[in-house]
C-alpha positions, 0 to 999 in steps of 0.5 A, spaced: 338 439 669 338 432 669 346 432 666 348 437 672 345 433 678 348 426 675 355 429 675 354 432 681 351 426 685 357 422 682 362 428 685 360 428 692 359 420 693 367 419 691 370 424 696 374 421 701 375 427 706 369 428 711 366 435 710 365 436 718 373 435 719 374 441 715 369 446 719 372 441 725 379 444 724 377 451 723 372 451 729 378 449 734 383 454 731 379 460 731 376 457 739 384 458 741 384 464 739 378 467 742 381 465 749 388 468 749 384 475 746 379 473 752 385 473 758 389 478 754 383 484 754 381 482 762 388 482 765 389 489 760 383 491 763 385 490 771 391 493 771 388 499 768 382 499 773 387 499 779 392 504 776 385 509 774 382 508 782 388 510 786 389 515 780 383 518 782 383 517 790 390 520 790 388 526 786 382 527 791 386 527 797 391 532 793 384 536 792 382 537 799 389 539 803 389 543 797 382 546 800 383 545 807 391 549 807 387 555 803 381 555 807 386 555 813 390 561 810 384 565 810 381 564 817 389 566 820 388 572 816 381 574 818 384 573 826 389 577 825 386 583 820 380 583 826 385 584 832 388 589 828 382 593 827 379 591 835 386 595 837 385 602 832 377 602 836 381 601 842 386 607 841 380 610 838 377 610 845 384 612 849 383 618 845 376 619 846 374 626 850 368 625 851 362 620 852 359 620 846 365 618 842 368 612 847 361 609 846 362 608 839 369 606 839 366 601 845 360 599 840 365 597 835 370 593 839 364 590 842 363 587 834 370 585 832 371 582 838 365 577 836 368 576 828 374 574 832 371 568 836 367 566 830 374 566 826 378 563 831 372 557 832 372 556 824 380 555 823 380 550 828 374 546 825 378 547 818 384 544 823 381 539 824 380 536 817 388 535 817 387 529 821 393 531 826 393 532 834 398 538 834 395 542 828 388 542 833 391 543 839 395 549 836 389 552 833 385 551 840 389 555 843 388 560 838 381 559 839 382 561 848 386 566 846 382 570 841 377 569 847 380 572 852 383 577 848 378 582 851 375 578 857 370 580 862 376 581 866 379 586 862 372 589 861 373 591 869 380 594 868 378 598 863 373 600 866 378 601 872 384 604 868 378 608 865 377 611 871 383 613 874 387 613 867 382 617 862 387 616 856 386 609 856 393 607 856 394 601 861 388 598 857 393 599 850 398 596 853 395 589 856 391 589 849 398 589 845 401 583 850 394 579 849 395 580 843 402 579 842 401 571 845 395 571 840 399 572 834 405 568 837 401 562 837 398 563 829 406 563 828 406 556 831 400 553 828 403 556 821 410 552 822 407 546 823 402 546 817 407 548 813 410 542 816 404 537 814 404 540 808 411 539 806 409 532 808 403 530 805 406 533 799 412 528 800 406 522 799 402 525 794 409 524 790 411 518 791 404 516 790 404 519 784 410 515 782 407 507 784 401 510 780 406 512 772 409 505 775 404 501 775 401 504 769 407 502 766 407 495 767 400 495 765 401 498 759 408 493 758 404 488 758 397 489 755 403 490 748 405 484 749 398 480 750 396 484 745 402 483 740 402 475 741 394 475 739 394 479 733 400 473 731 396 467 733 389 471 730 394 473 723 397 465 723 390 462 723 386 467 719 393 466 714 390 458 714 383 460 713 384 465 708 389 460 703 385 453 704 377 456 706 376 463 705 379 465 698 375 459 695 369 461 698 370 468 696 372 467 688 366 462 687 360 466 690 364 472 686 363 468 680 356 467 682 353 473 682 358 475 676 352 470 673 346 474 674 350 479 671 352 474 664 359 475 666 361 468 664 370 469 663 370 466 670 372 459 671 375 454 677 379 448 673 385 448 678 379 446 684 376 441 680 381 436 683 379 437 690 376 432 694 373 437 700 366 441 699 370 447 695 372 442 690 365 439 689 362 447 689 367 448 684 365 443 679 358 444 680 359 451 677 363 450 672 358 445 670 352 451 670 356 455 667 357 451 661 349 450 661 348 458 661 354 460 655 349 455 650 343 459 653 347 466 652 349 465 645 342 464 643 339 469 646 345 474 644 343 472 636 336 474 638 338 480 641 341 483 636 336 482 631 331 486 636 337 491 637 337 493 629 329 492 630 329 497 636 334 501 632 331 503 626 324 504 630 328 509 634 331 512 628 324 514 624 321 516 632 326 521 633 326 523 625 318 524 626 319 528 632 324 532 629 320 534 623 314 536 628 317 540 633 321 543 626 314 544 623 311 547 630 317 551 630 317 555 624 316 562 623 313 560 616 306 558 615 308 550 610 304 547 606 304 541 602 300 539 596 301 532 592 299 532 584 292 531 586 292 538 592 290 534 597 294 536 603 300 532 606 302 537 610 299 543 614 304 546 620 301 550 626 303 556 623 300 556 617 293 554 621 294 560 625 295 564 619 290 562 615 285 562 621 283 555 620 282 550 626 285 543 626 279 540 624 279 544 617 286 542 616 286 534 616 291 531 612 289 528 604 283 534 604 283 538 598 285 545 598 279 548 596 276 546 602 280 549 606 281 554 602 274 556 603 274 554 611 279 560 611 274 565 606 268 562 612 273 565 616 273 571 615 280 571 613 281 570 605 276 573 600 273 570 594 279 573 590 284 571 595 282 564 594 282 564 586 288 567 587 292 561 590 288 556 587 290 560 580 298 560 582 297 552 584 295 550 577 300 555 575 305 551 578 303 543 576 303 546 569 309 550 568 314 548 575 317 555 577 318 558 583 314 564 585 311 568 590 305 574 591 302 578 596 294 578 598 291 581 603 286 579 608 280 581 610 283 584 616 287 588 613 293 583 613 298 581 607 300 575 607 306 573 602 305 565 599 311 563 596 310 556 592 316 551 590 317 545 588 317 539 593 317 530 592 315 526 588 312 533 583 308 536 589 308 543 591 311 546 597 307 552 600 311 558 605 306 562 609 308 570 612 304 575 614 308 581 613 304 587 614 309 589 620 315 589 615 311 591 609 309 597 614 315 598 617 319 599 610 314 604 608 316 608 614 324 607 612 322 609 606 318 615 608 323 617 612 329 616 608 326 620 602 320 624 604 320 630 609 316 628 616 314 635 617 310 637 610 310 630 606 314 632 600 320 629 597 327 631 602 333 634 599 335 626 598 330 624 594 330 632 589 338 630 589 337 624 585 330 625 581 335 632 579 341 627 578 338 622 573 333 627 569 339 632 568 343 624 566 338 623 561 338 629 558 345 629 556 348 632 550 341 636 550 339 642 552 335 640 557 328 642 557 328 643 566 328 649 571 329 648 577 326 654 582 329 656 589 324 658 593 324 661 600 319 664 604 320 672 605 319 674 613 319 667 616 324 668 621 319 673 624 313 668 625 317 663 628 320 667 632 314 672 635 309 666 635 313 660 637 316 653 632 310 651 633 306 656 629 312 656 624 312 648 622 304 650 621 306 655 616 310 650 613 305 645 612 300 651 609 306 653 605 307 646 601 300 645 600 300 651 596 306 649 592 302 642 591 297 646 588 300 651 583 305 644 580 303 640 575 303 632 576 309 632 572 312 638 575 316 635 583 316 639 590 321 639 595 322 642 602 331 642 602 331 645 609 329 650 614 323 654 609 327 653 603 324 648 598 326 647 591 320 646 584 324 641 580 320 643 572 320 638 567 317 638 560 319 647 559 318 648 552 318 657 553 321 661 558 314 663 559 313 656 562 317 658 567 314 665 568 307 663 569 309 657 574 313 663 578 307 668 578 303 663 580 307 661 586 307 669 588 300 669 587 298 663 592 302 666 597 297 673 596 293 671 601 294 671 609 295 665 612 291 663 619 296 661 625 292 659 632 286 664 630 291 670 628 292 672 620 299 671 618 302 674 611 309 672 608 311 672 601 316 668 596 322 670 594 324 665 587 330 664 584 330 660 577 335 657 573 336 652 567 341 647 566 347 648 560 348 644 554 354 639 558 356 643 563 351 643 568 350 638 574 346 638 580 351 643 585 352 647 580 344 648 578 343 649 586 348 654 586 345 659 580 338 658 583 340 660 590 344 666 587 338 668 584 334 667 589 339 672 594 339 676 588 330 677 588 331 678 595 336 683 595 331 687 590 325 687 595 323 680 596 316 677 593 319 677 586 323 671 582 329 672 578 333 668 573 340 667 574 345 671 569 353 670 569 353 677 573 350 674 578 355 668 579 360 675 580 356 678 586 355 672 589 363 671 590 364 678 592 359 677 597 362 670 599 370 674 599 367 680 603 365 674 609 372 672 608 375 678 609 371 680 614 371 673 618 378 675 617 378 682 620 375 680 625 380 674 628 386 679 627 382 684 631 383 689 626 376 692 626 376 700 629 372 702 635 369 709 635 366 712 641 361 718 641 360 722 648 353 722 651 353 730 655 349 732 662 344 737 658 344 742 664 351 743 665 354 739 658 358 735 662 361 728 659 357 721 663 359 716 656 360 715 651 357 710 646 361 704 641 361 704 635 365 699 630 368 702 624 371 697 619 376 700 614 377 694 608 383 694 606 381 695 598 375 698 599 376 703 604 371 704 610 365 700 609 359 703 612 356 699 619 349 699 615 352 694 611 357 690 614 353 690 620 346 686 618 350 683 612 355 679 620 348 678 622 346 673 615 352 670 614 353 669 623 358 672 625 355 678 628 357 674 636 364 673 635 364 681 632 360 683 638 364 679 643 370 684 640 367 690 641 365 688 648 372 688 649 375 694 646 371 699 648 371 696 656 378 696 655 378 704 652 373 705 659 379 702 664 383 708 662 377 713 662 376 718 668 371 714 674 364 717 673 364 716 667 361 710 662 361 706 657 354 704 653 356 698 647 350 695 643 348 688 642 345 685 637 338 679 637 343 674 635 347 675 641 342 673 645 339 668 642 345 664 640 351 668 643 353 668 650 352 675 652 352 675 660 358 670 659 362 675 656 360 680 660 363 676 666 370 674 663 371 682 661 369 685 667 373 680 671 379 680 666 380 689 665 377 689 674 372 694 670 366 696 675 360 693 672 356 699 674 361 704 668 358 698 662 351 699 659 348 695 654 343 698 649 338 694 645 333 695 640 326 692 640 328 687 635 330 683 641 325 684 645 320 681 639 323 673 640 323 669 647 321 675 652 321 670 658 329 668 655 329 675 654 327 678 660 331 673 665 338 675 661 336 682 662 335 681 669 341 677 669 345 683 667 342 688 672 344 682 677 351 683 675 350 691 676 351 693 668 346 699 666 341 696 660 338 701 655 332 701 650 335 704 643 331 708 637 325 708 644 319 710 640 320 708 633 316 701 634 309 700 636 309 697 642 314 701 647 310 702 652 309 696 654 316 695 654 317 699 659 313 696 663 315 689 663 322 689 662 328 692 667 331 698 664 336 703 667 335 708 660 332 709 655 335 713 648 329 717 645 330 716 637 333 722 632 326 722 629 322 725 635 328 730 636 327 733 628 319 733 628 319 736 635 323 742 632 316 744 628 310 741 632 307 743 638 304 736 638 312 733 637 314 737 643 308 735 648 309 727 646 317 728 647 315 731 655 310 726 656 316 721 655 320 724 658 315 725 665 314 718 664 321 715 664 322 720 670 316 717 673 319 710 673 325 711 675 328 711 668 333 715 665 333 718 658 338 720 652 336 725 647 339 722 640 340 726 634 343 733 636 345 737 631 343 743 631 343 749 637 335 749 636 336 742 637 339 743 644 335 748 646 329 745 644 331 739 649 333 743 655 327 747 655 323 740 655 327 736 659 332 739 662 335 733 666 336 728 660 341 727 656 343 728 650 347 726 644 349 728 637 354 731 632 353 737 635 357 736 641 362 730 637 362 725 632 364 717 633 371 719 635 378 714 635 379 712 643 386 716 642 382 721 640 377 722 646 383 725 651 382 731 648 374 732 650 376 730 658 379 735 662 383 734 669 378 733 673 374 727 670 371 731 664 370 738 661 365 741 658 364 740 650 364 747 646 
């Protein structure tokens, strides 16, 4: 500091240019600018001043004649619609035949005479804001005018002219003249307005034009003031900038550059001034080198704290990441030096082992917190010998392992050990009770059945596989028996699904205990379940397994507080030496199980090579009649339905026929349930639909066709929509079809069952109960479903034939069908006592039977149909 003031002092003690001259100069040029600015702005403002004042006077003025010449306007308007209106009442009173209506027309000319006066006074006052003698003394004679328009003189002859003249017409004709002058004089006085106007127009003009010329003058010369100060203030500020103010700028930049440590400036090229910029230059140059030597220190001690704050902030930020990688885990860490003693314990961990912070203290031993966990209530004493055992393990012989426990809360927790630094350990922590659980689950799903419990079709698929593959080349010593519960279907379908899954649960449990532990239960499907037996030394083995398995299903089953029985039906089969697989075994147990069912249900049968035989012929015989049924080459026969009072035809019933091509005729009670196992009874009943409404377009009108339905058509067929589509495609009335069905149908849904029937009766197609009286719960039927007929079965006809008690109960059907409206058909009619047992019981029933006709072609029933409609069958 004492160098810096030494130079300094010696600096400004030899300059030879006094400081005051320089501030002296700039003071003076800037004090002359300021006066030319000064007189320029003042003389710009008076001419704008005075070209503003007249500006505005004269379009003030212009305003008024504006109003004035409106106002005036006006009133000459006024006066005249008011003398027109005093000379229509006027003409009014003239025509005026009585007093009465001359009174009016004098009050109303009385009234327009005074707005007349008052309209001529406004419009000489309105004149006299012209300021000129002749526009007033034309408009004050308006005003005299319009007063003596109608006088009291002019009342008097009125009166006279009214006396002597009832028309009034004088008093007209000297109101016109009257009124002649008055408008006169509003002419004159609108000549001379349009006169002052058209001159005061001429003077606002040339007013107008003294006022753009004066603004122009002033604008012309505020440009020039203007142009010549912004010179002389460019001139002197050009002076100033160069010698004074750019200095000045560039040092005070530079001065607060060096509280920002920029230090690059410097002002050599002053130096060699001798006024003050010069003395302020060297002043800086010399502070500046001061600072550079403090700089260049503090920049070496900065760098070293830099490096320092560096690496602090480096192992700052690697803590916080191994904290908040720590508290983040979803496993429990655990670390432990050769010592065990706890380097490290995450929140995770703490939390899996139930221990508080405090328990979890760095460099404690694992037993103690181990035992904190126990005192818990979260590892148990085994638990904690369990870890303490795996850890020395792992200090002896260093290899990653991993084992489960389970808590006392029933948690299993997965520890996990490996190697950390420095010969530590490194614990990994999983509660995986919900994976453990949920694998389980998969795995129950993936192979056992979810209903029973037993293994699935999956599961006894792969243990059959790799039993038959470990005892290739042998003859194995396995069965497999094919089980499927007799009359299943009929549960499930009178009771519910409900009733039949129990019935499903009681079977298996039933098999479960008939096996042994080597022996393995499947349920393959629907209420078919498969025996896989191991270790069969004899075919007694299997025997006694089978009979067993009979045995157990002896006894009824209680569903929902009712008895069930069903029975078992086995087919067995044992693996060939090299030739048997899975596909293969399956097959021949299912072929002999269809072979047990087809001798009577509740037995077992061993597979033999003739039942492989059978079993293709029934799978062409289903090929063969799917085939049939897509070329529609199936046959459908008709039998009539007779009146038994006068043996007219009323129907005839459908029957389908199928001639096989090789076989010949095969009978319905063999294609027909056989369609219904194998699922094609819809598509065969949709056909015979068909053909026989066709066949009944073509009969006379009265006359009717009935087509049977199967159970499986209304259960997953689409009965009514077929009814629907064959009706409108052949336009067949619908009251010429009737569907008959058996009581079998009625066994399943009764709430589907009866909304389809009421449906059908909706379209107006006739529904008939068959084979009535051969079940046990007919009447009921009756009751509850809508039928149109009922066909009393062939078995009341025959036994009625010689029993007194037969007859009684055939009339008392056929009374009580009459009773509800029912119609009734007689089948089985074979014999004339037949018929004449029907007419003597139920002489307004109907009959049917071979006595009249057998099931007939279509082109057949021509014949049996007289020209009328129909004729009488011998």
């Amino acid at each position: 500091m004492r160098h810096f003031a030494s130079k300094s002092g010696s600096s400004f003690s030899s300059s030879s240019f006094p400081p005051s001259s320089l501030f002296f100069s700039a003071a003076l040029v800037f004090s002359l600018i300021a006066a030319i600015s000064v007189l320029g702005a003042i003389y710009t403002l008076s001419q704008i001043s005075t070209e503003d004042a007249v500006a505005a006077a004269t379009l003030k003025y212009e305003r008024n004649i504006r109003d004035l010449t409106t106002k005036l306007n006006l009133s000459q308007r006024s006066i005249a619609v008011e003398a027109s209106s005093i000379r229509s009442s006027l003409a009014e009173f003239a025509l005026a035949r009585d007093a009465g209506q001359k009174a009016i027309a004098l009050a109303d000319v009385a009234q327009r005479r005074s707005k007349l006066n008052s309209e001529a006074k406004s419009a000489k006052e309105i004149s006299e804001g012209f300021k000129d003698i002749e526009l007033t003394n034309a408009f004050s004679q308006i005003e005299v005018l319009a007063a003596a328009l109608w006088s009291d003189d002019a009342e008097a002859a009125r009166q006279e002219a009214d006396e002597t003249f009832p028309t009034g017409e004088k008093l007209l004709k000297d109101y016109d003249s009257r009124a002649a002058e008055l408008m006169s004089g509003i002419e004159k006085a609108n000549i001379r307005l349009a006169t002052i106007v058209e001159i005061q127009d001429q003077y606002i003009s040339h007013a107008a034009w003294k006022i753009d010329w004066a603004r122009a003058n002033a604008i012309t010369n505020t440009q020039l003031v203007t142009f010549w100060t912004v010179v002389a203030c460019f001139l002197g500020v050009a002076a100033v900038s160069v010698r004074i103010t750019n200095p000045l700028v560039e040092i005070t930049r530079a001065l607060k550059r060096l509280t920002l440590r920029d230090l690059n400036r410097s002002f050599l090229d002053l130096e060699s001034r001798s006024d003050e910029i010069g003395d302020l230059a060297r002043a800086y140059n010399e502070f500046r080198d001061i600072i550079l030597d403090h700089v260049e220190a503090q920049k070496k001690l900065s760098e070293q704290q830099a490096l320092l704050e560096s690496d602090q902030r480096q192992i700052a930020l690697l803590a916080a990441r191994f904290d908040v990688a720590l508290s983040a885990m979803p496993l429990g860490l655990l670390m432990l030096n050769r010592d065990r003693r706890i380097l490290v314990l995450n929140w995770k961990a703490r939390e899996l082992l139930e221990i508080n912070e405090c328990s979890s203290q760095p460099d404690r031993d694992l037993r103690e917190m181990l035992n904190c966990s126990s005192n818990a209530g979260c590892l148990g004493f085994e638990g904690v010998d369990q870890v303490e055992k795996a850890v020395d393990q792992f200090l002896t012989l260093p290899k990653e392992t991993s084992f489960h426990i389970k808590t006392q809360q029933e948690r299993l927790l997965e520890f996990s050990l490996h190697a950390g630094a420095n010969d530590g350990i490194l614990i990994l922590l999983e509660d995986i009770s919900v994976r453990h659980k949920a694998e389980t689950e998969i795995h129950q799903l993936a192979w056992f059945d979810p209903l029973t419990g037993l293994p699935n079709r999956r599961l006894m698929f792969r243990v059959i596989d790799e039993a038959l593959a470990q005892n290739a080349g042998l003859r194995s010593p396995l069965a497999l028996l094919y089980i499927d519960l007799d009359h299943f279907k009929e549960v499930n379908d009178t009771q519910g699904h409900s009733a039949g899954d129990e019935l499903l649960r009681g079977a298996a449990e039933r098999l479960r205990s008939v096996v042994r532990a080597s022996d393995m239960v499947a349920r393959i499907g629907g209420d078919e379940f498969v025996i896989l037996q191991r270790d069969v030394c004899r075919m007694s083995d299997i025997e006694t397994l089978a009979r067993r398995i009979i045995d157990a299903f002896e006894n009824p089953f209680e569903i929902g507080g009712q008895e069930v029985r069903v029975g078992a039906s086995i087919g067995v089969a044992k693996p060939a030496r090299n030739k048997s697989t899975r596909e293969t075994l399956m097959r021949e147990a299912d072929t002999a199980l269809y072979r047990a069912k087809a001798d009577g249900r509740n037995a077992w049968r061993f597979f033999r090579p003739s039942m492989h035989a059978a079993a293709v012929a029934r799978r062409n015989l289903e090929f063969d009649l799917r085939d049939a049924i897509r070329a529609k080459s199936l046959d459908v026969y008709f039998q009539p339905i007779l009146r038994a009072d006068n043996q007219e035809i009323s129907a005839c019933e459908a029957l389908t026929r199928w001639r096989h091509p090789t076989r010949g005729p095969i009978p319905p009670a063999e294609f027909i349930p056989f369609a219904e196992e194998v699922g094609l009874i819809s598509a065969l009943g949709a056909q015979t639909l068909e053909d026989a409404c066709r066949a009944c377009a073509s009969w006379p009108g009265d006359i009717r066709v009935a087509v049977n339905v199967s159970p499986s058509q209304f259960e997953k067929g689409d009965l009514i929509g077929d009814v629907e589509k064959v009706l409108a495609d052949l336009d067949l009335s619908p009251s010429r079809l009737e569907i008959e069905i058996t009581e079998s149908v009625l066994i399943g849904d009764t709430e589907r069952t009866k909304r389809s029937l009421q449906q059908l009766r909706s379209l107006g197609v006739g529904v008939a109960l068959d084979d009535f009286g051969a079940g046990y719960s007919s009447l009921s039927y009756l009751h509850h479903f809508p039928f149109d007929r009922v066909k009393i079965d062939r078995s009341f006809l025959s036994e009625a034939s010689g029993s007194a008690r037969a007859r009684s109960l055939l009339r008392g059907i056929v009374r009580l069908a009459a009773d509800l409206g029912i119609g009734v058909v007689v089948e089985g009619v074979e014999t004339t006592q037949h018929f004449q047992l029907v007419r003597e019981e139920c002489p307004s029933a109907e009959v049917q039977g071979f006595l009249f006709s057998p099931p007939v072609p279509a082109r057949s029933l021509g014949e049996l149909f007289c020209r009328d409609g129909r004729r009488k069958v011998a």
